[in-house]
KENUNU-144596 format. One line per field, with one value per residue: chain; residue number from 1; x, y, z of N, C-alpha, C, O in turn. Coordinates in steps of 0.05 Angstrom, whole numbers. Layout:
// KENUNU-144596
cadena = [A,...]
num = [NUM,...]
n_u = [X,...]
n_v = [Y,...]
n_w = [Z,...]
ca_u = [X,...]
ca_v = [Y,...]
ca_w = [Z,...]
c_u = [X,...]
c_v = [Y,...]
c_w = [Z,...]
o_u = [X,...]
o_v = [Y,...]
o_w = [Z,...]
END
This chain:
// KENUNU-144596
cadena = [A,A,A,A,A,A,A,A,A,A,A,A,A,A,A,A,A,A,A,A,A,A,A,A,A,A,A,A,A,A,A,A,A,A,A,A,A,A,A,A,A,A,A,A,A,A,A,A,A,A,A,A,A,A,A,A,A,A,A,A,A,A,A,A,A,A,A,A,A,A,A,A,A,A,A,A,A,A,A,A,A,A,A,A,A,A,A,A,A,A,A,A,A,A,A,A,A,A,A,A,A,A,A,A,A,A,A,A,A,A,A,A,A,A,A,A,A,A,A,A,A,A,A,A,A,A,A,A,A,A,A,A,A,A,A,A,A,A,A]
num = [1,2,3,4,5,6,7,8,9,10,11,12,13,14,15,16,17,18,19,20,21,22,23,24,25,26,27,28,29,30,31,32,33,34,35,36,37,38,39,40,41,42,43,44,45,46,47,48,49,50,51,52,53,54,55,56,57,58,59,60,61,62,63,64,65,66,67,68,69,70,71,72,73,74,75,76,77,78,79,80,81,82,83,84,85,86,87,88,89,90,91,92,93,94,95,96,97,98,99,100,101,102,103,104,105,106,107,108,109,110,111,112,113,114,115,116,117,118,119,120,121,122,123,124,125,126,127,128,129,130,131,132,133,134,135,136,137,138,139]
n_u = [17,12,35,-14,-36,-30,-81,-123,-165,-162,-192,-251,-289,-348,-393,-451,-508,-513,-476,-484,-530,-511,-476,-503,-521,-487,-443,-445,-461,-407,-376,-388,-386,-330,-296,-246,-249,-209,-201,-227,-269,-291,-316,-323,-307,-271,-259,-217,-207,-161,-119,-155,-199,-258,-282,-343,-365,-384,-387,-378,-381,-421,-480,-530,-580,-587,-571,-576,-577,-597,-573,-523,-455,-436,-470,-483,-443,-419,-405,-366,-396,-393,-429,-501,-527,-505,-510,-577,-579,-553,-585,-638,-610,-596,-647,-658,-618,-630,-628,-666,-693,-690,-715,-755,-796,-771,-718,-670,-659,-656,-612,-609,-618,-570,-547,-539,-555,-570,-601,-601,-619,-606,-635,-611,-615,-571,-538,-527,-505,-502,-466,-460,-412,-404,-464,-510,-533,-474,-438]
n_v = [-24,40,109,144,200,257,279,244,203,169,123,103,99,51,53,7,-11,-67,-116,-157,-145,-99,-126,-149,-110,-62,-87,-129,-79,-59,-100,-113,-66,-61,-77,-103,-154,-148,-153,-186,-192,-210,-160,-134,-112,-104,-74,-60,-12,10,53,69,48,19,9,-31,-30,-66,-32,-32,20,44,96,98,67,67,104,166,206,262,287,322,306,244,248,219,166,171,140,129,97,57,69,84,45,6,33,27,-31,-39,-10,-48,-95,-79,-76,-134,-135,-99,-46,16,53,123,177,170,182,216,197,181,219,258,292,330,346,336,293,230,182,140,136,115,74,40,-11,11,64,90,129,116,144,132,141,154,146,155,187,196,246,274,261]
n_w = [0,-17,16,52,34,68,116,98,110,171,206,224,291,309,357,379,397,390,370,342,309,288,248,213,186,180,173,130,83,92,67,13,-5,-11,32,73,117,174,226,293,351,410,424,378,309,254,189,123,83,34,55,101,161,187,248,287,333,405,458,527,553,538,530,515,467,426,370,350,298,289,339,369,333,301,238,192,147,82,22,-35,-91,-153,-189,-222,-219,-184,-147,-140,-140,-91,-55,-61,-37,6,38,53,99,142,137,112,57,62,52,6,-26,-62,-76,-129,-116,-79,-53,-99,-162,-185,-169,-159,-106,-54,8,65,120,185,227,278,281,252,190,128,66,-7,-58,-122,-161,-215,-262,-301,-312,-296,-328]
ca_u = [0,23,24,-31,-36,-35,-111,-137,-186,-140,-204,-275,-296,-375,-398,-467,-514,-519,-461,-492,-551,-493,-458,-519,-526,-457,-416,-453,-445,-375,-366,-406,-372,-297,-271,-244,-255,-186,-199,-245,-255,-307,-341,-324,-293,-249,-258,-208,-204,-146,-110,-170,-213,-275,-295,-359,-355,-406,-367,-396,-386,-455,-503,-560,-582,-603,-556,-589,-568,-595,-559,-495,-438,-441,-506,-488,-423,-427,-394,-371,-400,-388,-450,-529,-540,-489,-531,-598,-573,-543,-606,-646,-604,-605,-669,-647,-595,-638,-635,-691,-699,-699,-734,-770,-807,-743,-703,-649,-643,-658,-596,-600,-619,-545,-530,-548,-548,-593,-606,-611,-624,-612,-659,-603,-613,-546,-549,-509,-507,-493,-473,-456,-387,-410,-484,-513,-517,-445,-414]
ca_v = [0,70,120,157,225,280,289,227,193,139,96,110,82,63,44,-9,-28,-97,-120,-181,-130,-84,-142,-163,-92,-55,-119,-136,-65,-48,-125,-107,-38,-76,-72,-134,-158,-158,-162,-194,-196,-211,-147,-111,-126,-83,-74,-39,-11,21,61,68,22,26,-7,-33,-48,-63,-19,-28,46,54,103,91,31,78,126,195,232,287,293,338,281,239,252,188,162,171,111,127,74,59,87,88,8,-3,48,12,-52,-41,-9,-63,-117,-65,-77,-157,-135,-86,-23,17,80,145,203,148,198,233,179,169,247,265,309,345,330,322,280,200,172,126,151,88,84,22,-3,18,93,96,127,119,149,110,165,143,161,163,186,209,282,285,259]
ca_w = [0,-20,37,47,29,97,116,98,145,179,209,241,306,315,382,374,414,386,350,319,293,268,227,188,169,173,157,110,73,81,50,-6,-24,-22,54,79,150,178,260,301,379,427,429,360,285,242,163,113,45,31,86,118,161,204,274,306,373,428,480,563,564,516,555,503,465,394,349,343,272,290,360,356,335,273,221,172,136,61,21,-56,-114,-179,-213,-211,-228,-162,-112,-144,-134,-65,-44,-55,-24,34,56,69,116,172,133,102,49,74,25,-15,-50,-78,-84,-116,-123,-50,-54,-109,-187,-205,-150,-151,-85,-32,26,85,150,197,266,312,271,230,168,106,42,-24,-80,-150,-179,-254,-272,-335,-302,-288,-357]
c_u = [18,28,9,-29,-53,-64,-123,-147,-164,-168,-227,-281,-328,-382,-430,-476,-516,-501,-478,-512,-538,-469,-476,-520,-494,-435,-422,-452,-421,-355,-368,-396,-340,-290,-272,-244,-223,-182,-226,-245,-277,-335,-344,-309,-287,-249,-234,-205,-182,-126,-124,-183,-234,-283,-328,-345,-374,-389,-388,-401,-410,-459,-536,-555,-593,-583,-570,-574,-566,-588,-541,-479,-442,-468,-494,-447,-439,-397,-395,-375,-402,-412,-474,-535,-525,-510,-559,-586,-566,-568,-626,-635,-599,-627,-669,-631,-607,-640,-668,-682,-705,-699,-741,-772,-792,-721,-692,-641,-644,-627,-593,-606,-599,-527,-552,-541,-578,-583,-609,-600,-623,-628,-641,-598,-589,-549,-522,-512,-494,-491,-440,-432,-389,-444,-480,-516,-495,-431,-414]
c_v = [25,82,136,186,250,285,266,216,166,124,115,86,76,49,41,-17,-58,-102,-141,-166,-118,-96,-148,-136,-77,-67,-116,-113,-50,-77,-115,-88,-44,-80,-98,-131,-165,-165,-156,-199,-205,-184,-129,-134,-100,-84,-52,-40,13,29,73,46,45,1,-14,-55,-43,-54,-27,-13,59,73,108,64,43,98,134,206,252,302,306,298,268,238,222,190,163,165,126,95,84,72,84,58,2,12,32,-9,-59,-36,-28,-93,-112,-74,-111,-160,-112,-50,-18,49,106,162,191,165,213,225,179,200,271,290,327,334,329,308,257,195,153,140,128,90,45,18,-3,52,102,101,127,133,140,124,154,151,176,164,193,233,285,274,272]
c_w = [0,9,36,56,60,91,114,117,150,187,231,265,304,339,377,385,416,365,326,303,264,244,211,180,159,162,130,87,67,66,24,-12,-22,0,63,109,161,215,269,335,388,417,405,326,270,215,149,90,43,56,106,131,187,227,285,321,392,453,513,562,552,533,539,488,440,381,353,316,282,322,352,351,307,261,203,162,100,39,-21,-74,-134,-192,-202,-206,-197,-138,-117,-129,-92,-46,-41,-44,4,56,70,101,140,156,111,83,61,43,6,-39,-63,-85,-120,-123,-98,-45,-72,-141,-201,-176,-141,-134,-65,-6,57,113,161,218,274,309,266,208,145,83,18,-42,-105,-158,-198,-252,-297,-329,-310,-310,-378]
o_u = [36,24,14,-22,-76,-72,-140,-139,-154,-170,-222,-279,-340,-372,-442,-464,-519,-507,-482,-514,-543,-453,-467,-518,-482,-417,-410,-441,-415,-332,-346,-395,-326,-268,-292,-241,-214,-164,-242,-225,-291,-358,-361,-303,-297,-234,-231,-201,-188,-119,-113,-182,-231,-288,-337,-330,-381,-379,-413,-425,-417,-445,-557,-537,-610,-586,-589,-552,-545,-596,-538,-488,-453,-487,-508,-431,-463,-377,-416,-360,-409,-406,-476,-548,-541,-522,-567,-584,-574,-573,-635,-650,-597,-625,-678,-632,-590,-654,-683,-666,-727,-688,-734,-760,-803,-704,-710,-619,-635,-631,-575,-596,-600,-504,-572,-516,-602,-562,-629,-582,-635,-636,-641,-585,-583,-560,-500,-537,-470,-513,-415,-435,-382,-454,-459,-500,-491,-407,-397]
o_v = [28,66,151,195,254,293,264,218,149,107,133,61,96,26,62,-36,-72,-96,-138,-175,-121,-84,-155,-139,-80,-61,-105,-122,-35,-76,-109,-90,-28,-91,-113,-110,-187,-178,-138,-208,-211,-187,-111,-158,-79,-103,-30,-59,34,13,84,25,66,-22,7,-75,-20,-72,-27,-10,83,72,117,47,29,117,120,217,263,325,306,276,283,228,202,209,159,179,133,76,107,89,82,51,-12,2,22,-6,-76,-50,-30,-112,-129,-77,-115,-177,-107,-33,-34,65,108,159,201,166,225,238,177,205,294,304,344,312,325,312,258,198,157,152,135,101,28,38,-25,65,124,84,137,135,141,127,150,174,199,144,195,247,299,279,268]
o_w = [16,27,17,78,66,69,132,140,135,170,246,260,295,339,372,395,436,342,302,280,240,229,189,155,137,147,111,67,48,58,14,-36,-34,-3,63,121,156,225,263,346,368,409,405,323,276,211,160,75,52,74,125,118,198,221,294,324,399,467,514,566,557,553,548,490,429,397,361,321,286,327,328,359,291,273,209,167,95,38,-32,-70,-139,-209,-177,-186,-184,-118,-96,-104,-76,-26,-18,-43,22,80,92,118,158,167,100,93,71,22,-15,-61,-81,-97,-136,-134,-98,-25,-68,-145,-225,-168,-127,-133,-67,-2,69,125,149,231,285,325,277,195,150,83,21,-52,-104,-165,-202,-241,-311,-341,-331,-310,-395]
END
């Protein structure tokens, strides 16, 4: 691996109330957009793609049992893919795995009509965003 260029995100923590919840959904999409599972423990697991990586981990120190967005602190992670057919696709194999559509009705342009993206929400209220590399807007 290269070294990664000053600034780059070195690695996100997420603290879960239910790990095994947060692997059928989180696992299961940071598999699915390339990151490999490289550590595993008791109470957490470790994915990375590149010179980044991200954590869930069921910490003791919780003091709720739900993410808030719109609390101060993180509002969502937002995940680049290859194009529109990849955010389609992903979105519906989404809803298998604990997440759900957010802004249905504006979907998949909920940001903006030159900006493809899904919008998803898991039950422990994590949200992601899924935004296209290549549309037909932007070429």
């Amino acid at each position: 691996m290269s070294r990664p260029a000053g600034g780059t995100l070195h690695h996100v923590e997420l603290w879960v109330p239910d790990l095994d919840r947060a692997l059928t959904s989180l696992g299961w999409l940071l598999e699915a957009l390339g990151y490999t599972l490289t550590q595993s423990w008791d109470n957490g697991r470790s994915w990375h793609l590149g010179p980044t990586y991200l954590v869930l981990e069921q910490s003791r120190a919780l003091t709720t049992d739900r993410h808030d967005r719109c609390r101060p602190g993180l509002n969502h992670l937002a995940f680049h893919v290859e194009d529109d057919s990849t955010v389609e696709r992903l979105t519906a194999d989404a809803a298998n795995h604990g997440w759900h559509l957010l802004f249905p009705d504006r979907h998949p342009h909920a940001g903006g009509e030159r900006h493809y993206a899904a919008y998803l929400e898991n039950d422990d209220g994590f949200e992601v965003e899924l935004v296209a590399i290549t549309s037909p807007q932007r070429k």
